[in-house]
DSSP file (Angstrom, degrees, kcal/mol; ACC not computed):
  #  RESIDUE AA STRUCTURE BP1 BP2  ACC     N-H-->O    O-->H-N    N-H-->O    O-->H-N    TCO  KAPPA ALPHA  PHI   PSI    X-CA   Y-CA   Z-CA
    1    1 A X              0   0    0      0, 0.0     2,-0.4     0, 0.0     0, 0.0   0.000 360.0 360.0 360.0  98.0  -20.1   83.5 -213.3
    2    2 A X        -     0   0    0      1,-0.0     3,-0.1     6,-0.0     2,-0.1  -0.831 360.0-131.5-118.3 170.8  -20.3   81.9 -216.6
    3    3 A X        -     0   0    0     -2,-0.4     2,-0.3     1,-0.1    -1,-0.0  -0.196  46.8 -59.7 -90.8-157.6  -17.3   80.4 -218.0
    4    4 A X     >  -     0   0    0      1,-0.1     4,-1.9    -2,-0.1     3,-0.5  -0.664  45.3-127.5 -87.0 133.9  -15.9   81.3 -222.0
    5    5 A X  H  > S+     0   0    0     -2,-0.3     4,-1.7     2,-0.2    -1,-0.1   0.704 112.0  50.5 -50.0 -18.6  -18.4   80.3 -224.5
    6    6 A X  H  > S+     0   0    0      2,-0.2     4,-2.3     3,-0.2    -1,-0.2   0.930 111.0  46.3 -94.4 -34.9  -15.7   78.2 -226.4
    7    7 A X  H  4 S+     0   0    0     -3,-0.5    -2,-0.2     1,-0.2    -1,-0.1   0.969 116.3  56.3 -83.4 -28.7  -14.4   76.2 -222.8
    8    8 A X  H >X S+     0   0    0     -4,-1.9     3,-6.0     1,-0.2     4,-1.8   0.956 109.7  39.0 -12.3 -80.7  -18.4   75.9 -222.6
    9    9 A X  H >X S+     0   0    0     -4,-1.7     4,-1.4     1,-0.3     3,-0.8   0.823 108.8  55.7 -52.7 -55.0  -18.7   74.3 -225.9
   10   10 A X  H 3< S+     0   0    0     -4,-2.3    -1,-0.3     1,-0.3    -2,-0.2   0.071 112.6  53.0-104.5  27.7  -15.4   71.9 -225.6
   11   11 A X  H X> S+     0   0    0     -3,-6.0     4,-1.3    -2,-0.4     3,-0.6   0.695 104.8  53.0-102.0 -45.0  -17.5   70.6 -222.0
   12   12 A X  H <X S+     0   0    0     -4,-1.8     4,-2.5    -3,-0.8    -2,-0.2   0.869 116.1  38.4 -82.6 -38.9  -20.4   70.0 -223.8
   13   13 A X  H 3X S+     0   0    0     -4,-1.4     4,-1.4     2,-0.2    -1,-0.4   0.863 107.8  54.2 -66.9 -28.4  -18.6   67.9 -226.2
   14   14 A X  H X> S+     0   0    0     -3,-0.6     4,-2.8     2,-0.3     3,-2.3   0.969 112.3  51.9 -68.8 -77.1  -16.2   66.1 -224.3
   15   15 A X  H 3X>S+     0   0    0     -4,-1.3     4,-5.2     1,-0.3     5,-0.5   0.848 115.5  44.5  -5.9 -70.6  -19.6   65.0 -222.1
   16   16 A X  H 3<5S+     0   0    0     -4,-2.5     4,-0.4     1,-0.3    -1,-0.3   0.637 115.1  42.4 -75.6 -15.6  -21.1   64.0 -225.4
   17   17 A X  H <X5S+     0   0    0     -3,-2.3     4,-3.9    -4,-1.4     5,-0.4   0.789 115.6  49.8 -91.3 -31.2  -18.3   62.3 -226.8
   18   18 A X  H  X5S+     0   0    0     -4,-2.8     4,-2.6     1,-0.2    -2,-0.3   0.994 114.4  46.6 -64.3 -42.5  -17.5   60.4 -223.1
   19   19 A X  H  X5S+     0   0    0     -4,-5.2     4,-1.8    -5,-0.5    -1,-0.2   0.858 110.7  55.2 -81.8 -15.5  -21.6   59.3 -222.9
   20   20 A X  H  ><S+     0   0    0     -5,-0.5     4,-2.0    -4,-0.4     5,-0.3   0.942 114.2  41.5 -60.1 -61.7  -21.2   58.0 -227.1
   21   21 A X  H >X S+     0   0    0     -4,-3.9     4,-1.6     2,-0.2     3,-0.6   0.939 112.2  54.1 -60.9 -36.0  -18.1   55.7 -225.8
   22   22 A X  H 3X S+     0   0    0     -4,-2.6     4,-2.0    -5,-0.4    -1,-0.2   0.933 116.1  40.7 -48.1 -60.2  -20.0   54.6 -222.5
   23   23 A X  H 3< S+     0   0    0     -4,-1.8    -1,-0.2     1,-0.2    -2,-0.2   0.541 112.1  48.4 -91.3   4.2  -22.8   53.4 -224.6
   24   24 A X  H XX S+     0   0    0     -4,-2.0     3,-1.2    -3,-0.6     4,-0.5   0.841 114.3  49.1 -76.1 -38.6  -21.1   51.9 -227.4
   25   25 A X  H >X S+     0   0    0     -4,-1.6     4,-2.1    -5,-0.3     3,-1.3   0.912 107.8  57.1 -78.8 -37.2  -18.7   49.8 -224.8
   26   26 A X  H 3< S+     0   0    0     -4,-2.0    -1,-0.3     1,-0.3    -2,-0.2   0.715  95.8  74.5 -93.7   3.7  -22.0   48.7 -222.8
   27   27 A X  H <4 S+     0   0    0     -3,-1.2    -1,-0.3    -4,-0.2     3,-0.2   0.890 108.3  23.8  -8.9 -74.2  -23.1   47.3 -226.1
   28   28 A X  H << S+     0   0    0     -3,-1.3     2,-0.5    -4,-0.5    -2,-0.2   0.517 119.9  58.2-107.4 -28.8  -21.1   44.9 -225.9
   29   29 A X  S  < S-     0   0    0     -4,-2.1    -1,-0.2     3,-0.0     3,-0.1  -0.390  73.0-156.9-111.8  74.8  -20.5   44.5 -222.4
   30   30 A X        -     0   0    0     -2,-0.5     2,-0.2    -3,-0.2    -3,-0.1   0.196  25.5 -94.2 -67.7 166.2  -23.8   43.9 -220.7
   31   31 A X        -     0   0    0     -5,-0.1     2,-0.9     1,-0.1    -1,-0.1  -0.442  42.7-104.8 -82.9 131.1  -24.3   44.7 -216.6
   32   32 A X        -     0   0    0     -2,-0.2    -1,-0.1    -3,-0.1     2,-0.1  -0.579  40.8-128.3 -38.5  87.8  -23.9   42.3 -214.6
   33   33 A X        -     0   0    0     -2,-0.9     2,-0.2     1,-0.1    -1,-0.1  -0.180  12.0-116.9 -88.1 175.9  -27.1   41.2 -213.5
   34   34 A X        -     0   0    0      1,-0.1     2,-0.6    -2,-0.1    -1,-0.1  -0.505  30.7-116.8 -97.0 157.6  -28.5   40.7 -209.8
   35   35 A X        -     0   0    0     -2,-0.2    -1,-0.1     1,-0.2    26,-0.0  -0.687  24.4-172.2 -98.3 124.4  -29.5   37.2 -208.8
   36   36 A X        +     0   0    0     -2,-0.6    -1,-0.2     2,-0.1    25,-0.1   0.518  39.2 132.5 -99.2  -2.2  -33.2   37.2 -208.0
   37   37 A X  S    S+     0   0    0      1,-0.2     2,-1.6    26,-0.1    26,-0.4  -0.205  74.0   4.0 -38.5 121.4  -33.1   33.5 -206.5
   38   38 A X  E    S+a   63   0A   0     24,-1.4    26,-1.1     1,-0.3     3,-0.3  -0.713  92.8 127.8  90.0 -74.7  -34.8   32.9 -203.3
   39   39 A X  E     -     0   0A   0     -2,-1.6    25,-2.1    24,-0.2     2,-1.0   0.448  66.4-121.0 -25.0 147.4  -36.3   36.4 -202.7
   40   40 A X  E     -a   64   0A   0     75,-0.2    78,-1.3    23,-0.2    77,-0.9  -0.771  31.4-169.3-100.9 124.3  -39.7   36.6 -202.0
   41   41 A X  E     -ab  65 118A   0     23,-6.8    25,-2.2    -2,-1.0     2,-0.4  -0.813   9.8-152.9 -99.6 141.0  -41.2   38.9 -205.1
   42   42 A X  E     -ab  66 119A   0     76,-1.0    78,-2.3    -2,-0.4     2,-0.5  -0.985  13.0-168.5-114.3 113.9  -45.2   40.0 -204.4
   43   43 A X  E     -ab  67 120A   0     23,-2.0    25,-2.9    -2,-0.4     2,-0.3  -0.955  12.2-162.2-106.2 129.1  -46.9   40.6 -207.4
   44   44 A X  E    S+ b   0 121A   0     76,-1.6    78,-1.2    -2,-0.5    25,-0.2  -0.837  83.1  26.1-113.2 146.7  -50.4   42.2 -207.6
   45   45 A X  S >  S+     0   0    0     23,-0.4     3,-1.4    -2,-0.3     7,-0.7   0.724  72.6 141.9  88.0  17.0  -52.3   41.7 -210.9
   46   46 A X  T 3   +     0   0    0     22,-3.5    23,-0.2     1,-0.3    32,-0.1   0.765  43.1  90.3 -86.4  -8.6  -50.4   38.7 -211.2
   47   47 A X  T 3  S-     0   0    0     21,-0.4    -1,-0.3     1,-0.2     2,-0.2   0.461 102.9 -30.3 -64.1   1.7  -54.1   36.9 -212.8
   48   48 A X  S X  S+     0   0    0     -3,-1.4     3,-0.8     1,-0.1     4,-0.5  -0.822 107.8  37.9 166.5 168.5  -53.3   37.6 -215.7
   49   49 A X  T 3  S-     0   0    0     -2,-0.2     4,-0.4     1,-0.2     3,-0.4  -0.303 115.7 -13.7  67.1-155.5  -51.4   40.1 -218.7
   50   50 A X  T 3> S+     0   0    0      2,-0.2     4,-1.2     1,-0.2    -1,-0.2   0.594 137.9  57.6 -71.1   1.0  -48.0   41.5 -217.5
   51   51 A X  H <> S+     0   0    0     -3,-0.8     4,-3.1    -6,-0.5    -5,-0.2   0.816 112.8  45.6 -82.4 -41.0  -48.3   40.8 -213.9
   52   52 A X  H  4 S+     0   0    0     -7,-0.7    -2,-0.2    -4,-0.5    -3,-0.1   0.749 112.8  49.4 -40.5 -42.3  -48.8   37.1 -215.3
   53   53 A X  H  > S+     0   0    0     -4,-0.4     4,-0.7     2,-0.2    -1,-0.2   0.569 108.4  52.6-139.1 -51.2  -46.0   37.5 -217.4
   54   54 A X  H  X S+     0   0    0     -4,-1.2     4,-2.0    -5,-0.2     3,-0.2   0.904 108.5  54.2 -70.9 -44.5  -43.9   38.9 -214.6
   55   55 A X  H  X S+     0   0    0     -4,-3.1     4,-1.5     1,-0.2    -1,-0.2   0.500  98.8  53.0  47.4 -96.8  -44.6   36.0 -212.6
   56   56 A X  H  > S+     0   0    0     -5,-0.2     4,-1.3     2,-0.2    -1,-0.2   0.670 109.9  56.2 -83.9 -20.1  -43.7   33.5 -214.7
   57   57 A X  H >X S+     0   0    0     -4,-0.7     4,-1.2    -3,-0.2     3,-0.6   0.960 109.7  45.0 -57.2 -62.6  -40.0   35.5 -215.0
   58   58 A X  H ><>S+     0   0    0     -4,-2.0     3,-3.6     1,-0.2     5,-0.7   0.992 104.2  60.7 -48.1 -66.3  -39.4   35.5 -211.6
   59   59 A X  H 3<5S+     0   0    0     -4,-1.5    28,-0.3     1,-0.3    -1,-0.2   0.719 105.0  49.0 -26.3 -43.8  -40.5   32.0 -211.3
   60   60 A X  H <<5S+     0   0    0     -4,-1.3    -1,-0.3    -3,-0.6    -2,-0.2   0.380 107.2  57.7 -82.7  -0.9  -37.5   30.8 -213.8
   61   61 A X  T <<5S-     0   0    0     -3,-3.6    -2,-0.2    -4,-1.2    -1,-0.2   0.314 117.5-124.9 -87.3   4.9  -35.3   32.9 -211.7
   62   62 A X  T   5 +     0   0    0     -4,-0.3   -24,-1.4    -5,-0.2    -3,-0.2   0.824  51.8 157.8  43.9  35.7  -36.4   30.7 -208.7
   63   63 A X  E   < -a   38   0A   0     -5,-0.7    25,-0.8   -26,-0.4     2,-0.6  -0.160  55.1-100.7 -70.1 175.0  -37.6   33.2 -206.5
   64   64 A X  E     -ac  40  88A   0    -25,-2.1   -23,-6.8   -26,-1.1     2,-0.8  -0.814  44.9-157.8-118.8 101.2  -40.0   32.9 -203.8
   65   65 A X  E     -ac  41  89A   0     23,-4.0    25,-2.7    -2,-0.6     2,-0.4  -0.761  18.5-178.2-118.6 139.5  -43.5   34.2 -205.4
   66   66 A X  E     -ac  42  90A   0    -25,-2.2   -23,-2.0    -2,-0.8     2,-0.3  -0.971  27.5-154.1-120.0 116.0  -46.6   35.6 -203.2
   67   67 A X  E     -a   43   0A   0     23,-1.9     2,-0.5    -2,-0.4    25,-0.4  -0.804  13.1-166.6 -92.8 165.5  -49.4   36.6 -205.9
   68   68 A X        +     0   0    0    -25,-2.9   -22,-3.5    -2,-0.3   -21,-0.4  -0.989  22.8 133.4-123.8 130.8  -51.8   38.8 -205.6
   69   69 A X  B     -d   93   0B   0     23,-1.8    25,-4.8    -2,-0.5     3,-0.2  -0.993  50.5-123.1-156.7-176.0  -55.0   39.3 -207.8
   70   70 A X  S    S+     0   0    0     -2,-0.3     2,-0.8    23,-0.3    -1,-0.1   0.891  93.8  76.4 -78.5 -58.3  -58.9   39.8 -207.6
   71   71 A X     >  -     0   0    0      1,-0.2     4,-0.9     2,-0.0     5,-0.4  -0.717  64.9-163.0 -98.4 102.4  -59.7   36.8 -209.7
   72   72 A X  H  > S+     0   0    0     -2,-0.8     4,-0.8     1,-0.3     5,-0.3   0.675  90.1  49.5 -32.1 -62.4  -59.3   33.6 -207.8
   73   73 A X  H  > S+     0   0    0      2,-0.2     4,-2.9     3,-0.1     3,-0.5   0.941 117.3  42.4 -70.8 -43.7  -59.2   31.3 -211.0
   74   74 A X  H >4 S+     0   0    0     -3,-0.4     3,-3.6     1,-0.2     5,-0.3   0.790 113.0  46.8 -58.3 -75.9  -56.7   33.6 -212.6
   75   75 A X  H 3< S+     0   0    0     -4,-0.9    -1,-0.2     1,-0.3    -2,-0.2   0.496 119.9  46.5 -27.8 -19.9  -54.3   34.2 -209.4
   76   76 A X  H 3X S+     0   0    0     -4,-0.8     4,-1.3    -3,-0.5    -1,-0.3   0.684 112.0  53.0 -95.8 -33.5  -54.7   29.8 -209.0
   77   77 A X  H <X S+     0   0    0     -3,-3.6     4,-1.3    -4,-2.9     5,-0.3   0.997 110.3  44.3 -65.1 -67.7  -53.9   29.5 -212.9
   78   78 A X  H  4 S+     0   0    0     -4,-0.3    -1,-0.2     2,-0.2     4,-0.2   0.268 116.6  44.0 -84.6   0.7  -50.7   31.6 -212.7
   79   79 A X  H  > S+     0   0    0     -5,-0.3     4,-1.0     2,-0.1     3,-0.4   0.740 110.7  56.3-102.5 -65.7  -49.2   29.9 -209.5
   80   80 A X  H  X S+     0   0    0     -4,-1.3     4,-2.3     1,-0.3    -2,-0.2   0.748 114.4  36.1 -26.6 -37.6  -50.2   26.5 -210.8
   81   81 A X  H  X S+     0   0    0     -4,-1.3     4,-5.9     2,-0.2    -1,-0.3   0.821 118.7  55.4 -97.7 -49.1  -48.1   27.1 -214.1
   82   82 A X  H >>>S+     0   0    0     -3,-0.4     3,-2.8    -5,-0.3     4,-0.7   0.887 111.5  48.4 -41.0 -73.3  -45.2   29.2 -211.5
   83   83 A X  H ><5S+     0   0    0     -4,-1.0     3,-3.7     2,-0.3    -1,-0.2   0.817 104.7  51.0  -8.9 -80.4  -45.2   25.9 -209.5
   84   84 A X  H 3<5S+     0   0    0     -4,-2.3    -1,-0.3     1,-0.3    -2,-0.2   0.794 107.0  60.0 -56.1 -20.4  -44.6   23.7 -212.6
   85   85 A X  H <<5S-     0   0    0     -4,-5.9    -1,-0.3    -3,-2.8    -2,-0.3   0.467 124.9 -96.1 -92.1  20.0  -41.4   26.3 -213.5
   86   86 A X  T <<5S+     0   0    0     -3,-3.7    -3,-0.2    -4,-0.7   -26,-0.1  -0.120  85.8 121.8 133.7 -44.1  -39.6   25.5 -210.3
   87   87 A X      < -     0   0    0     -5,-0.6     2,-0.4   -28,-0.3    -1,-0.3  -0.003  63.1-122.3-122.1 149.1  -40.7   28.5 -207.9
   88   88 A X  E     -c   64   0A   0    -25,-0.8   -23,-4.0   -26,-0.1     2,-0.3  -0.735  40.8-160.1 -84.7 151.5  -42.6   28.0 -204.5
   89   89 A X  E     -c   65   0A   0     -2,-0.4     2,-0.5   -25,-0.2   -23,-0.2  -0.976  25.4-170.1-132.5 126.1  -45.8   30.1 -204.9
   90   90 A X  E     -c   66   0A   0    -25,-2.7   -23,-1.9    -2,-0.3     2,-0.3  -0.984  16.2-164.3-108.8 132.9  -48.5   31.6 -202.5
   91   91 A X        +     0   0    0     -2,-0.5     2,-0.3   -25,-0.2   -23,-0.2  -0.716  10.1 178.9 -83.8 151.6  -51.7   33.0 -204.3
   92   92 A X        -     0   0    0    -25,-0.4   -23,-1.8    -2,-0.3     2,-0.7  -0.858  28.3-126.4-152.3 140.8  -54.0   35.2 -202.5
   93   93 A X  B     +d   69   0B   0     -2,-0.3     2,-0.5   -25,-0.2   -23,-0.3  -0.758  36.3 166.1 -93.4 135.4  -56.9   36.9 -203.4
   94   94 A X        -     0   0    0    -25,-4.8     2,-0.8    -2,-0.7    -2,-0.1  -0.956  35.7-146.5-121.5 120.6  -56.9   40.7 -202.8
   95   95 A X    >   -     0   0    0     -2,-0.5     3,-2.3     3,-0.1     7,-0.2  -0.701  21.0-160.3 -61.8  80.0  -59.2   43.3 -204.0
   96   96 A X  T 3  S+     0   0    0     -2,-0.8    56,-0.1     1,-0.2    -1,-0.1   0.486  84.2  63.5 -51.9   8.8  -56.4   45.9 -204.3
   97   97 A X  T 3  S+     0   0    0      1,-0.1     2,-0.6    51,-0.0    -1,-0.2   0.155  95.6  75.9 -92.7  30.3  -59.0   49.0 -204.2
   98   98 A X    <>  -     0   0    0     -3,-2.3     4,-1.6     1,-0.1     3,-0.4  -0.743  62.0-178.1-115.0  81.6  -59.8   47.7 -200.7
   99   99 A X  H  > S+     0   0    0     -2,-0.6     4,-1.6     1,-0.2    -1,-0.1   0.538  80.1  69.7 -96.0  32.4  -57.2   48.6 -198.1
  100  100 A X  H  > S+     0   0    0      2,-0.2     4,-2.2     3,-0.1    -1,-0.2   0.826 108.2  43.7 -87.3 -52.1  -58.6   47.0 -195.2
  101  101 A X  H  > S+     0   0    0     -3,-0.4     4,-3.0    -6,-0.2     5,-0.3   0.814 108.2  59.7 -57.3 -25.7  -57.6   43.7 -197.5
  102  102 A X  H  X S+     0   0    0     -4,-1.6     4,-1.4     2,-0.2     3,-0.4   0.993 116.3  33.0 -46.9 -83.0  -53.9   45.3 -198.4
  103  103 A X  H  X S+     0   0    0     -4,-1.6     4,-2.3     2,-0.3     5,-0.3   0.807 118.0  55.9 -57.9 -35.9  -53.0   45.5 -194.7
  104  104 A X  H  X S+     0   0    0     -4,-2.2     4,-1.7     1,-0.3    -1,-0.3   0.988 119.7  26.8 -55.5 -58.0  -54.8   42.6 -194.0
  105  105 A X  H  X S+     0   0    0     -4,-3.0     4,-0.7    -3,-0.4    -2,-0.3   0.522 119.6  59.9 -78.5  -8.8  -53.0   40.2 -196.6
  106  106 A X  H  X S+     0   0    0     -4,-1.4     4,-3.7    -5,-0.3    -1,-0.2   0.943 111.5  39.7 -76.6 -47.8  -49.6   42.5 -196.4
  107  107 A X  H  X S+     0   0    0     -4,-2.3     4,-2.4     2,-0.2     5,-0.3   0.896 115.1  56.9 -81.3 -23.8  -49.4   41.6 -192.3
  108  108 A X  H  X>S+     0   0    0     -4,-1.7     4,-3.7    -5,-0.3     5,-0.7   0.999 112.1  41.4 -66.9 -48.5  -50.6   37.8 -193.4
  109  109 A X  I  X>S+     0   0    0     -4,-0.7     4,-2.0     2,-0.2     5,-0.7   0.887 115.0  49.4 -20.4 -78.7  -47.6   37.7 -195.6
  110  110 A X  I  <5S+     0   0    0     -4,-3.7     4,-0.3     3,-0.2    -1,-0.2   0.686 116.6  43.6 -31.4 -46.2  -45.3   39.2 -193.3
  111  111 A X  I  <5S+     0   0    0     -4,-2.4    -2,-0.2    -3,-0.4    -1,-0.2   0.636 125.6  22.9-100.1 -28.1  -46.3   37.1 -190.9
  112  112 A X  I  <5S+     0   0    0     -4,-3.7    -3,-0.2    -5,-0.3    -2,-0.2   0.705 134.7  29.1 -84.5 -31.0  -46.6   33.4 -192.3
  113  113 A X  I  <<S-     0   0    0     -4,-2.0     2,-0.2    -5,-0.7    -3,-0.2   0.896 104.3-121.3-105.4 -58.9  -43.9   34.0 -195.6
  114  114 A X      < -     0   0    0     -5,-0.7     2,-0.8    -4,-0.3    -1,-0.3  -0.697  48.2 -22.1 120.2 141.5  -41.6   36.5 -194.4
  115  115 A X        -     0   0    0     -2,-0.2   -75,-0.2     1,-0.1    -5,-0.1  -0.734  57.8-123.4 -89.6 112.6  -40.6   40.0 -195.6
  116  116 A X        -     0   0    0     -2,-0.8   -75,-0.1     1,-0.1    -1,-0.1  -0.039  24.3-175.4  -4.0  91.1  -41.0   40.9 -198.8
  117  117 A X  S    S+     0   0    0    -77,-0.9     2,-0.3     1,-0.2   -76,-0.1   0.389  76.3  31.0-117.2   3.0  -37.6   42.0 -200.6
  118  118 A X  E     -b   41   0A   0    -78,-1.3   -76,-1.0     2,-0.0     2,-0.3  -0.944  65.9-159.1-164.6 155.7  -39.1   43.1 -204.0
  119  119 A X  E     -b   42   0A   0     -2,-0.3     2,-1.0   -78,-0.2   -76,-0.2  -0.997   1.6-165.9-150.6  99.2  -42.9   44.7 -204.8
  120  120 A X  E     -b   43   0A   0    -78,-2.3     2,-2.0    -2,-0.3   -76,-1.6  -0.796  14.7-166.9-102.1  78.9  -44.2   44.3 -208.6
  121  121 A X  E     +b   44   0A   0     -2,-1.0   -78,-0.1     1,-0.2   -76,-0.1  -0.476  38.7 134.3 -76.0  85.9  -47.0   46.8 -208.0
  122  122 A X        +     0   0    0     -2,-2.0     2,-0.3   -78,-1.2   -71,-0.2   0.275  21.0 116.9-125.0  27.0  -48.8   46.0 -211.2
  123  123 A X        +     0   0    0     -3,-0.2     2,-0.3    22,-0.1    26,-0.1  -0.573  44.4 146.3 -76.2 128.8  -52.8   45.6 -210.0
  124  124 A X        -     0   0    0     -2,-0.3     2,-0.3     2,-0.0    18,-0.1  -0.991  39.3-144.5-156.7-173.7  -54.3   48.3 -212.0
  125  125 A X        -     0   0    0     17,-0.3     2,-0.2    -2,-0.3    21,-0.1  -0.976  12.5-172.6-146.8 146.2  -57.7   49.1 -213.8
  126  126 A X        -     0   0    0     -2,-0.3     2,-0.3     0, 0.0    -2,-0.0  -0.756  15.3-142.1-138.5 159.6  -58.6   51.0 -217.2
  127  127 A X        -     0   0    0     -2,-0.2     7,-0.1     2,-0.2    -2,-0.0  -0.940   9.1-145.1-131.2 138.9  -61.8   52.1 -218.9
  128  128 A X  S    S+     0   0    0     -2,-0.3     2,-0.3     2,-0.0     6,-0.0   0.457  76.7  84.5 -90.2  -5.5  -62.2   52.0 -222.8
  129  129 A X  S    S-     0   0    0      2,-0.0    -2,-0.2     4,-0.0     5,-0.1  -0.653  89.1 -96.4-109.2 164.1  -64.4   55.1 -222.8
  130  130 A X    >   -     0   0    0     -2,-0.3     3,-0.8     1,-0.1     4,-0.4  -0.049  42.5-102.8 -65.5-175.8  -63.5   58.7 -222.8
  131  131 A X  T 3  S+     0   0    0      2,-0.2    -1,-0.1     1,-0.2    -2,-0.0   0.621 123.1  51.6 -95.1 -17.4  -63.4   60.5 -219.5
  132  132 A X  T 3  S+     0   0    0      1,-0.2    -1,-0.2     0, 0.0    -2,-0.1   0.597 111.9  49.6 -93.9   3.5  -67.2   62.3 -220.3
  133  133 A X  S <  S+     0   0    0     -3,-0.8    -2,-0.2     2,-0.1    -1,-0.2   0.591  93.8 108.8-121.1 -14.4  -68.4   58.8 -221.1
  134  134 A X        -     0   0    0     -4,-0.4     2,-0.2    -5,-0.1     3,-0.1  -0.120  65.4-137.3 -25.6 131.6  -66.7   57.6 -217.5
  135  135 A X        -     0   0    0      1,-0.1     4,-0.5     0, 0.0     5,-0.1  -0.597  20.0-119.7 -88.3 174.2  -69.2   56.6 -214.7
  136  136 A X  S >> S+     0   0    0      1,-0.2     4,-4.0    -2,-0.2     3,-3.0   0.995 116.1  51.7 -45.0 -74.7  -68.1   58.0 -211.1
  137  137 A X  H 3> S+     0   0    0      1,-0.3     4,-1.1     2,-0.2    -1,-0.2   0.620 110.9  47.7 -46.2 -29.3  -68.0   54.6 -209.6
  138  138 A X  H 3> S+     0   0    0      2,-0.2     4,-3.1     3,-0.1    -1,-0.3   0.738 114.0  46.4 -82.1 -18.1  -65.6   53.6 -212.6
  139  139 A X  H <> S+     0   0    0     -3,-3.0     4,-1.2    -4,-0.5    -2,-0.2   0.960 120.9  42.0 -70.6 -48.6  -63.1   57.0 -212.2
  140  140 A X  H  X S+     0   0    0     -4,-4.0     4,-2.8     1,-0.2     3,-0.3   0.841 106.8  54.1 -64.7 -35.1  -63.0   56.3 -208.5
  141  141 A X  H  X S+     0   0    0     -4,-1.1     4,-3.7     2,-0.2    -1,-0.2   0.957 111.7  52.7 -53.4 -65.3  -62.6   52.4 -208.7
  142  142 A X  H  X S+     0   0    0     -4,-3.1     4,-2.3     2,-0.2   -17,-0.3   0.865 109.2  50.8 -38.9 -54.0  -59.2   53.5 -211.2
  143  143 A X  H  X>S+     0   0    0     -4,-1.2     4,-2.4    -3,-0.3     5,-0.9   0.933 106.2  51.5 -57.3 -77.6  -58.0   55.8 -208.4
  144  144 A X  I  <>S+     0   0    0     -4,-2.8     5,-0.8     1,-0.2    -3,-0.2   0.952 122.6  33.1 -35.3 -66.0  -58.2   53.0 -205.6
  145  145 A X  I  <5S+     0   0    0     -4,-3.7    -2,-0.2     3,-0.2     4,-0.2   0.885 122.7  36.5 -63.8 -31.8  -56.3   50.8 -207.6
  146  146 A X  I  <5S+     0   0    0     -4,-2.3    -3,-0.2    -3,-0.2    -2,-0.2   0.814 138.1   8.9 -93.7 -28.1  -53.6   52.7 -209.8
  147  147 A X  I >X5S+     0   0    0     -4,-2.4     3,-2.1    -5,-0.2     4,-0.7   0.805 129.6  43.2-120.7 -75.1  -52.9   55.4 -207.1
  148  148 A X  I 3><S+     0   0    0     -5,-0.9     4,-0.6     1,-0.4    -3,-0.2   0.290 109.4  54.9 -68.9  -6.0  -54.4   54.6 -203.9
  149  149 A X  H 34<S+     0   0    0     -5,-0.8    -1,-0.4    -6,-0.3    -3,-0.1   0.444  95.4  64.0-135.1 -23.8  -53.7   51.3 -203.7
  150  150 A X  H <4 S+     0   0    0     -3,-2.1    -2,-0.2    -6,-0.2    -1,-0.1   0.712 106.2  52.4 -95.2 -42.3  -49.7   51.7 -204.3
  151  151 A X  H  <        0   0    0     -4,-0.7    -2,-0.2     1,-0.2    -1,-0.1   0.878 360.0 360.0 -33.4 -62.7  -49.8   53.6 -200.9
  152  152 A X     <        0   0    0     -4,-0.6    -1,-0.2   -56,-0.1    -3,-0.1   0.533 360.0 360.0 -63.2 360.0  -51.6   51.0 -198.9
């Protein structure tokens, strides 16, 4: 069942002219954003780069922050500075390719803090070499964190 090529044609435009006006009007009339105040946000990776970064956002939104990272100085650094913008702060240190620690620190969370109403799953790990120049221990270590680790 196809319809006449021409009432074809004068959908595709009417489409294409409605989604040109949509996005010229939301130009100018930005969305209504949602108020992140009080929620408790968990960021992993949060020692440093964009989980750091994210963080410190949340923080001026006055959320309720649990980090997570690997390195204890960073993960202490980036609550310390959360702290000073307003936000109550938990740090923890996680090895997210571990997920005996995930569940471990997930139920401590749960269970001292609260439940968790937003999840910045941004622990990851990268290698500067080509994939033939990869050790095992480095592919699999990527894999725990970037995939497996967003599971857990």
């Amino acid at each position: 069942k196809t319809m006449n090529p021409f009432l074809d044609l004068l959908l595709v435009l009417a489409t294409l002219i409605y989604s040109y006006l949509e996005a010229f009007v939301k130009l100018f009339v930005p969305a209504r954003r949602k108020s992140v105040s009080g929620e408790l946000v968990l960021i992993t990776g949060a020692g440093h780069g964009v989980g750091r970064a994210t963080a410190f956002e949340f923080a001026k939104r006055r959320s309720r922050l649990v980090l997570w990272d690997i390195n204890k100085h960073g993960v202490e650094d980036t609550a310390a500075e959360c702290e000073r913008l307003g936000a109550t702060v938990q740090a923890f240190v996680v090895d997210c390719s571990k997920r005996e620690e995930i569940y471990s620190a997930a139920e401590k969370v749960k269970r001292d803090i609260g439940d968790v109403s937003i999840l910045v799953n941004n622990a990851g790990v990268i290698t500067a070499a080509d994939l033939l120049s990869t050790q095992d221990h480095q592919i699999e270590r990527m894999f725990e964190v970037n995939i497996l680790a967003h599971m857990w």
